[in-house]
Structure formats: C-alpha cells, structure tokens
C-alpha positions in Angstrom: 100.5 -31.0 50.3 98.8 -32.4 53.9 95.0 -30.7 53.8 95.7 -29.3 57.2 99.1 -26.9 55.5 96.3 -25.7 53.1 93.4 -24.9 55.7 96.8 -22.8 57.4 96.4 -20.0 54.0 93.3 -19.1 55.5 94.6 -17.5 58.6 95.1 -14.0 59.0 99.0 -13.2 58.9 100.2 -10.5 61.6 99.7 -7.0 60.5 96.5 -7.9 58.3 93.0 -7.4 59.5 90.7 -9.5 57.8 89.0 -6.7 55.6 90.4 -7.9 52.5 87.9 -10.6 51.5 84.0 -10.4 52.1 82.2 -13.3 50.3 81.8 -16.9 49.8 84.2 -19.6 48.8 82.8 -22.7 47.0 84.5 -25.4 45.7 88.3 -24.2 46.7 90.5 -26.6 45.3 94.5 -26.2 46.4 96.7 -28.6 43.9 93.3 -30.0 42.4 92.2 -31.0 46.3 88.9 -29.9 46.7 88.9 -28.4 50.5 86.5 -29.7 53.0 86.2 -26.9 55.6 83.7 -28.8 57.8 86.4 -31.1 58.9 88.4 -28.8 60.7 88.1 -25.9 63.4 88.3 -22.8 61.9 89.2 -19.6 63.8 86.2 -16.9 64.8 84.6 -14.8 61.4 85.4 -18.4 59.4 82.6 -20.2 58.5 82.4 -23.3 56.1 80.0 -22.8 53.0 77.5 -20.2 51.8 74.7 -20.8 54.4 75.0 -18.1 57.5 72.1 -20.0 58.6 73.3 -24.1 58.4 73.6 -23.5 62.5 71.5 -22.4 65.2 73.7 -19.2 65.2 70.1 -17.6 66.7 69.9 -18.8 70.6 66.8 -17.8 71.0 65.6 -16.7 68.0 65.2 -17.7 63.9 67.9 -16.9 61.2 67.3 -14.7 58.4 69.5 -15.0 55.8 70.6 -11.3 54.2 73.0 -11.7 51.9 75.3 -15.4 51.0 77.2 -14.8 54.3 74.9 -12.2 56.3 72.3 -12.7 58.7 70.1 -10.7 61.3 68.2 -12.7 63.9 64.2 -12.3 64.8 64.4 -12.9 68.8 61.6 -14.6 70.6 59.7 -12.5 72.9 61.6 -12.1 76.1 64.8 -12.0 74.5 66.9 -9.7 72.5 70.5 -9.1 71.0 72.2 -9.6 68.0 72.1 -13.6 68.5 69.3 -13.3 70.7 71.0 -14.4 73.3 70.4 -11.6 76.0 67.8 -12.3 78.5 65.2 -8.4 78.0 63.3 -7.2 81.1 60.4 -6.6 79.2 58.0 -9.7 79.0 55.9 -7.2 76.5 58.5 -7.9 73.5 56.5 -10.3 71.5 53.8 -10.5 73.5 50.7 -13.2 71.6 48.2 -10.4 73.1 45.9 -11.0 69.7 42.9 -8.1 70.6 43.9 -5.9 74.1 47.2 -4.7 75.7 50.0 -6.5 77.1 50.3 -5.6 81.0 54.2 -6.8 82.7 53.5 -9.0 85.6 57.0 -9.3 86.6 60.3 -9.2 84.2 59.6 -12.9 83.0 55.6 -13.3 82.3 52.6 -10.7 81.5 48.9 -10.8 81.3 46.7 -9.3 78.5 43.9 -7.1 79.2 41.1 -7.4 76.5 39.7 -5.0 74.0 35.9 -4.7 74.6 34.3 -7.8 72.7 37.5 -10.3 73.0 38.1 -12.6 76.0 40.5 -15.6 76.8 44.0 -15.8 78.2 45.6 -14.4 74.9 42.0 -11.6 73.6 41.5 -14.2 71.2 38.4 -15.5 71.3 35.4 -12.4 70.3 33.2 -12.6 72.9 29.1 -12.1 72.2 27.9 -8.4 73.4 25.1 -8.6 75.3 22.6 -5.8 75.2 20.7 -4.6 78.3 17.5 -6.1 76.1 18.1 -9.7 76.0 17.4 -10.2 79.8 14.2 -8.5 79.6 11.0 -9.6 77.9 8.4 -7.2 77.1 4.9 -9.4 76.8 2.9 -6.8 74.7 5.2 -3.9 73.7 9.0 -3.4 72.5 11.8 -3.0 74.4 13.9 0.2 74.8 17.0 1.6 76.2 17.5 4.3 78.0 20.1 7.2 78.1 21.8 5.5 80.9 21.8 1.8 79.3 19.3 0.7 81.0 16.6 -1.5 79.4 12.6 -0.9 79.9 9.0 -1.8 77.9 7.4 0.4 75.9 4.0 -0.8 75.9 1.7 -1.6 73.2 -1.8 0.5 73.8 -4.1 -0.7 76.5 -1.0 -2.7 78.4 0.7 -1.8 81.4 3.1 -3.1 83.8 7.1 -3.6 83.4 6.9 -6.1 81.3 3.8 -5.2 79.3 1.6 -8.0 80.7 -0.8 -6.4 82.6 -4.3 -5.2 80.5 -6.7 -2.5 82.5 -9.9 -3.3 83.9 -12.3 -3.8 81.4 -15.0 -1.5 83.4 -11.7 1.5 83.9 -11.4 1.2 79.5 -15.3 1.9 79.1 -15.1 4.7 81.6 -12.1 6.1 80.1 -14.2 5.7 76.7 -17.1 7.4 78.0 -15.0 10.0 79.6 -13.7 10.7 76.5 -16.9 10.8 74.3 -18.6 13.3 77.0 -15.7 15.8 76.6 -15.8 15.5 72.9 -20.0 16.3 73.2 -19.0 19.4 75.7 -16.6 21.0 73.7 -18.7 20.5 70.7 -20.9 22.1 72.0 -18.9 25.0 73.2 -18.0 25.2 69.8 -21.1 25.7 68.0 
C-alpha cells in the first residue's frame, strides 16, 4: 500500500468528531511500514510525534509542555492569548520593574517608579540613603537630627557655633567661673 493511502486512515470520516482518540502515536507501522508523519501535511488538531512543543506553536511566548500532547503558553509581557499571539493594551503585563511600580506610558511602553532606596531605568540598582548628617560636620560636638529631619551640632562643653568650632573668650570662661563661685559663697552663706 502507497504511504500516502495509509496517512488517508487518519482523517476524520463524516459524522465523527474527533473525540475518539486523545494521545500519542509512536512508531505506527501499517503492513510492517513504519509511518513518517513529518513528511506529509496533516489536517488541523494532527500533529506528528509526542512533542506539543517541537514548534514555535508560542508566537510570542515559551511552550510548556503539560501532558505528551498538551501545552499552555507563558506570553511575553505585552502580549497575551492562548498562543500568545494577541497584541494586550497593558504594557504592565510582565513588566522587569525589579523594586517600584510599573506606571503605562502609552499602550506599547511604561516607566517604573522606584521604591525608596532603588534607582535605575528598571529599580534595580539599591541606591545609598543619605542622612541629613553626612553633609554636615560638627568640629567639637556630635551631630543630631531634628523632628523635622533636619540636621544640627550638639556641642561639646565650652564650644559654640553651628558647627562647634567656635571656643568662648577666655576672659568671658573666667567670669562665668567667678560668677559662679560668688553665687555658690552667697547662698552658702544664706544657708548657714
């Protein structure tokens, strides 16, 4: 028998509707011929062998194999569909956003807007926060920030100025001192 008669029994006859067989054929042999389907053009639901991935049956998109003759496509962003194949208005499906939130430009492209930390085109690079502090040096004290994120010098004793680099005058410390030790005498005395 010619090998295109025998590639004929796998049509569907009038009446039937192709539910009768779900599977895989391997190694069909008709009068000890073993059948090459890949030679010929079969009708629609017929493919040749066990792989429902041997093709790009995906468009735009990868093949998963579920089953010997089953498959289910992963779509690349942008595109949707059982074969992928169907253009989506939504340039956020699959968006490479790594760290922030996919924002639509127009129906084709996006932009990401980045988590605090993260920069870059994609929020994929972690960016260094920078506290108030590192811009400001205090000389002789520590700095300090405020309730309102603000930074400022808390001064060491007997420094003054923004940035802790001023000392008093050596004549204003002693009168201070002396200020000090003639209130401590008064109210001593007081006291006693």
């Amino acid at each position: 028998m010619p090998i295109k008669n025998n590639v004929a029994v796998l049509r569907q006859s009038p009446g039937h509707n192709g539910t009768n067989f779900q599977g895989c054929i391997r190694n069909l042999r008709i009068n000890n011929e073993l059948q090459d389907f890949k030679m010929f053009t079969l009708q629609t639901g017929i493919l040749p062998g066990c792989e429902p991935c041997h093709k790009k049956v995906c468009v735009h998109g990868t093949c998963v194999a579920t089953s010997q003759s089953g498959f289910t496509c992963e779509c690349e962003g942008g595109w949707t569909g059982p074969l992928c194949d169907q253009q989506s208005n939504d340039p956020c499906l699959g968006h490479k956003c790594a760290h922030g939130t996919c924002l639509p430009i127009n129906a084709f492209s996006y932009s990401c807007k980045c988590s605090s930390g993260y920069g870059g085109v994609l929020c994929d690079e972690a960016e260094e926060q920078m506290s108030p502090c590192q811009s400001l040096k205090c000389k002789h004290g520590k700095c300090r920030i405020s309730g309102l994120d603000k930074a400022y010098c808390e001064c060491s004793t007997g420094y003054t100025g923004d940035s802790c680099d001023k000392e008093p005058d050596q004549i204003l410390l002693l009168a201070q001192d002396l200020t000090l030790h003639s209130s401590n005498s008064i109210l001593s005395v007081f006291l006693n």
